[in-house]
N, C-alpha and C positions, 0 to 999 in steps of 0.2 A: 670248495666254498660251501659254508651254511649260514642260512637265511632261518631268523624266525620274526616269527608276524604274529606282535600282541597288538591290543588295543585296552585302552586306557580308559575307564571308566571316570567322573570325578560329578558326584552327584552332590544336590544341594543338601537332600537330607542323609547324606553318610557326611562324618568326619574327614576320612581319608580316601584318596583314590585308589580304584581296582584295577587290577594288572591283571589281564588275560590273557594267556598262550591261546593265538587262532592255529597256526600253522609252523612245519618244519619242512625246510625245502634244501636239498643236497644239489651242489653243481660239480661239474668237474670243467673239461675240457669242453669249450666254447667250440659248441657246434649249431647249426640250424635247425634242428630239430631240441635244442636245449637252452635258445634263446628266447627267454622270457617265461609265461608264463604258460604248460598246455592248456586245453580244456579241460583236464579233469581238475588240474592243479586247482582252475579257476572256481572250478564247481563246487569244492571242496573247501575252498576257501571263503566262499562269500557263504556257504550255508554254516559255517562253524562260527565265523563275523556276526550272522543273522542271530544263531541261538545265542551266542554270549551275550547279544547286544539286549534280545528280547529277556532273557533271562535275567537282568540288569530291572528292566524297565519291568517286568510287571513282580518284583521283589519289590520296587521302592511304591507301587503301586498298590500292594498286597499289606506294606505296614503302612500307608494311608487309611486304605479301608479297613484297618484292625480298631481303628479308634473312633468314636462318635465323631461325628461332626456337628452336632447339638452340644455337647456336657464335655466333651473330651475325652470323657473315660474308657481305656480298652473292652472291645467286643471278643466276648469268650469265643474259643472254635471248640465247633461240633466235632467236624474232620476232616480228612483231608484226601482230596480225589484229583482224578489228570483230566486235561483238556489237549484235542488235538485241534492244531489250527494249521492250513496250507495255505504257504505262501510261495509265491514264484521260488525262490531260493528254499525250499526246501518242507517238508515236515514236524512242526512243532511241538512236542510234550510239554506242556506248562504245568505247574503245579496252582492248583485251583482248590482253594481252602474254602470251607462253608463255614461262618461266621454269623453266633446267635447274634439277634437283633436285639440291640439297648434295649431298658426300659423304658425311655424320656421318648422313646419313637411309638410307643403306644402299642397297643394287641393286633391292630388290623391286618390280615395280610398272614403271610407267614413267619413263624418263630424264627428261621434263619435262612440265612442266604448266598449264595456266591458271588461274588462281585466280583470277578474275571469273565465266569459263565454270563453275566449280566452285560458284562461290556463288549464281550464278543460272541453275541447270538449264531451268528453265520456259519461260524469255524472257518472261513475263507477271508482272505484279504481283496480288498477292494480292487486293487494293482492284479491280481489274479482271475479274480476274475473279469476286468475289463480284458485281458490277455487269451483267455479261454472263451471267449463271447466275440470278440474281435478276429483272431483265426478263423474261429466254427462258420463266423459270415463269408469268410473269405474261399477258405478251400471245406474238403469232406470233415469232417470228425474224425477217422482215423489218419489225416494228413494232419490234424491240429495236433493230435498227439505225438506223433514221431516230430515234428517241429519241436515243438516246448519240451519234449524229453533231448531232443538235441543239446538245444542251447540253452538249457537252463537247470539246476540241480534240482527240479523238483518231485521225484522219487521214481521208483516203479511202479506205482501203483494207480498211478493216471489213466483212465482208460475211455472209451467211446460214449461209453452211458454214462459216466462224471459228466464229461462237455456236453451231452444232450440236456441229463438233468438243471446243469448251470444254465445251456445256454436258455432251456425255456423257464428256468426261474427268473432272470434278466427277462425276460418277454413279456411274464405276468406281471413283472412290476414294472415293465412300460406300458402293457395296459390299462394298468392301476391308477397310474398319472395320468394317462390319458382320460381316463372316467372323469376324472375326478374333475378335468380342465372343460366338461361337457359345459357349463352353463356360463363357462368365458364370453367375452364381447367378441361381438360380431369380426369376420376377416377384412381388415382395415380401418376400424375403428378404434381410435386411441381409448385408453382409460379415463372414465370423466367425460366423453363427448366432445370433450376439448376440438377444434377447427385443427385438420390436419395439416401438416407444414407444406411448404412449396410441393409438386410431385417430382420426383425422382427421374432416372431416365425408364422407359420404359422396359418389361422382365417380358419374357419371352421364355414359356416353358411349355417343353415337349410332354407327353402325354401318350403311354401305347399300354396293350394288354394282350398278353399271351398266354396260351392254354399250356400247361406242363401236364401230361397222360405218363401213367403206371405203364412198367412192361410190362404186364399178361392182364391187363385190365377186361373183367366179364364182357362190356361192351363198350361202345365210344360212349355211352352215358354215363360210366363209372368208373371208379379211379384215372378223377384227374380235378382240375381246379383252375380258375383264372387269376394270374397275376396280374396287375397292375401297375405301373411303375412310371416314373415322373423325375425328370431333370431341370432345372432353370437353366437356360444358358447363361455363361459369364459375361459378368460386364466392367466397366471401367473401377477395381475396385475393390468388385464383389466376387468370388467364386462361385462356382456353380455347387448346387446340392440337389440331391436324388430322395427320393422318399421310394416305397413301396409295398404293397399289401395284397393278401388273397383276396377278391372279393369276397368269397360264401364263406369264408366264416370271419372276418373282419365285422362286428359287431357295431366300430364305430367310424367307419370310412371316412364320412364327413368332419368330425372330426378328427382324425388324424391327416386330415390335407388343410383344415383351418388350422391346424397345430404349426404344421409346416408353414403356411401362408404368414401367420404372426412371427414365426422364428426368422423369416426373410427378411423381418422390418416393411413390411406391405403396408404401403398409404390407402388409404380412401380415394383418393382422388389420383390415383397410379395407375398409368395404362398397361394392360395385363394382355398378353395375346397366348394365345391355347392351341400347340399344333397337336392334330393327330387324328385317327385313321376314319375318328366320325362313326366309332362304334357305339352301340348304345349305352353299354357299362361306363367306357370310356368319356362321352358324351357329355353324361346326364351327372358325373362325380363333381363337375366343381359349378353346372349350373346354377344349382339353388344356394351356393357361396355365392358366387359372380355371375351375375346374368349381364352384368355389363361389358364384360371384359369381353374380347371378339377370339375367335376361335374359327380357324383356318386349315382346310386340308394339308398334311404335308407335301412334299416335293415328291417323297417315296412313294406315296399309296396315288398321288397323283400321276407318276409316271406308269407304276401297275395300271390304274384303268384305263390308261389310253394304250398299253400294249394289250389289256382284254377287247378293248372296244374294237380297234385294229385285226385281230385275230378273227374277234366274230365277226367283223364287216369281209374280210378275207374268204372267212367259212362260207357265208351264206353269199356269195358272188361267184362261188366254188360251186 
C-alpha cells in the first residue's frame, strides 16, 4: 500500500489552486506496530504541513506588501535575506525581502524595509512559547526539554538556556503589565465608582510563605529567599486560583495580589477571610488592600502550637 499526503492551497489572490506533496508513506502487511501512523511519521508530517502551509501564507503576504497601499504602485526590492521563526512543529526558513519605501510615504524613517522582519519581531510563535513557559513552570528546564523534543517535531536544537531565556522574557513582560496596572482602581472597586452589585458568597483564601536555601549557601543569611503563595478556595462555580511571588525581589507585591484580587471578580462589599501562619511578610501583604477582611489562624499552625505549648508545659514539669 502507498499513501500520499498533499494539501491544497486555493488562495484569493492567486488564480488557480496549489497542490502540495506533504508526505509518502509505504504499508505492507497489517501489523500493530504498522497500524496507523508512528511518531516519527507524525512528526514529519505535520512539520512539512507547517512549512508548505506557511510558505503559502507569507508568498501571498510578501506580494501584498510589494505594492503601496497609498498609490498602488509596486515597491522596488533592495534584496533579499532569511528569517528563522520556531514554532512547536518545527524550524522555519522564510524568505524575507527588504523593500524600498514609495515616495507618496514620504523621507521620514528609513529608505527600506522588511515586512516579514516587521510582522514577526519575536522569531517565536506565540503557541511556543506559551508551551515552553508552561512546562518550565511545571517541572526543571531540562525535563521541559526532553518533553517537547518527545512529542513534538521541534528540532535539536532546543536546549535549557532557550527555556530560561523564554521563560524570563515571559516574566518581564508580565511585569511590564503589571507596572503599567499600578495606578488601577482600588481592590473591589468597580470602574466609575458605580454602587457595587449584591455580594457574592464569601472567598476564603489561604495565605503561606516558605524560605527555599541554596545547597552550599555561605551562611543561613545567604543564598535563599521567601516565597509567598496564595490559593482562593473553590466555591459554588468558581474554581480555585493560586497566585505567587518572591518577596525580596518582587518590586510590586501589592500590586500583583490587587491584580489577582480584580481578576477574581472581587466586590466591595464581599466578605474575604485570610487563613494563615500570622507571619509578618505573610500578614501585613494584603492588610493595606483589605483591612476589612478578617484573617484567621489556620487549623495547621494552630495544631503546631498547642503540640509546642504541650511539649514545653511537659518540659518544664519534667
Amino acid at each position: 500500500m502507498k499513501i500520499t499526503v498533499q494539501i491544497t492551497v486555493k488562495s484569493e489572490a492567486a488564480a488557480s489552486e496549489v497542490v502540495r506533496e506533504v508526505a509518502r508513506l509505504e504499508r505492507g502487511p497489517l501489523q500493530p506496530e504498522t497500524l496507523g501512523l508512528s511518531l516519527a511519521e507524525a512528526r514529519s508530517i505535520l512539520a512539512a504541513l507547517e512549512q508548505n502551509l506557511v510558505e503559502q501564507q507569507v508568498a501571498e503576504f510578501i506580494a501584498q506588501a510589494k505594492r503601496c497601499p497609498r498609490c498602488g504602485q509596486p515597491r522596488a526590492c533592495k534584496d533579499c535575506q532569511s528569517i528563522v521563526v520556531r514554532t512547536p512543529f518545527g524550524k522555519l526558513k522564510l524568505v524575507s525581502p527588504r523593500l524600498y519605501r514609495c515616495r507618496c510615504e514620504g523621507c521620514e524613517g528609513p529608505k527600506s524595509f522588511s515586512p516579514l522582519a516587521g510582522l514577526l519581531p519575536e522569531r517565536t510563535s506565540p503557541e511556543l512559547v506559551y508551551l515552553e513557559t508552561k512546562f518550565a513552570a511545571l517541572v526543571s528546564y531540562g525535563l521541559s526539554v526532553q518533553l517537547l523534543q518527545e512529542v513534538l517535531p521541534i528540532g535539536q536544537t532546543l536546549s535549557t538556556t532557550a527555556i530560561r531565556q523564554q521563560v524570563r522574557h515571559t516574566a518581564e513582560r508580565c511585569e511590564k503589565d503589571l507596572a503599567d496596572l499600578g495606578a488601577t482602581a482600588p481592590v473591589g472597586c468597580p470602574d466609575g465608582g458605580n454602587p457595587a452589585s449584591p455580594p457574592a458568597v464569601p472567598i476564603v483564601i489561604g495565605l503561606d510563605g516558605a524560605y527555599v536555601h541554596a545547597k552550599s549557601q555561605p551562611s543561613r543569611t545567604e543564598g535563599w529567599f521567601e516565597v509567598i503563595v496564595g490559593k482562593s478556595l473553590p466555591t459554588e462555580g468558581r474554581a480555585g486560583r493560586c497566585f505567587g511571588f518572591v518577596s525580596r525581589y518582587d518590586r510590586e507585591p501589592q500590586g500583583r495580589l490587587s491584580a489577582w484580587f480584580n481578576g477574581q471578580g472581587l466586590q466591595r462589599n464581599q466578605p474575604v477571610t485570610f487563613l494563615s501562619d500570622s507571619g509578618d511578610t505573610v500578614r501585613e501583604l494584603p492588610m493595606e488592600l483589605m483591612p476589612q477582611a478578617e484573617y484567621v489562624l489556620d487549623w495547621f499552625h494552630v495544631i503546631g502550637l498547642n503540640r509546642f505549648a504541650v511539649a514545653r508545659s511537659a518540659a518544664s514539669c519534667a
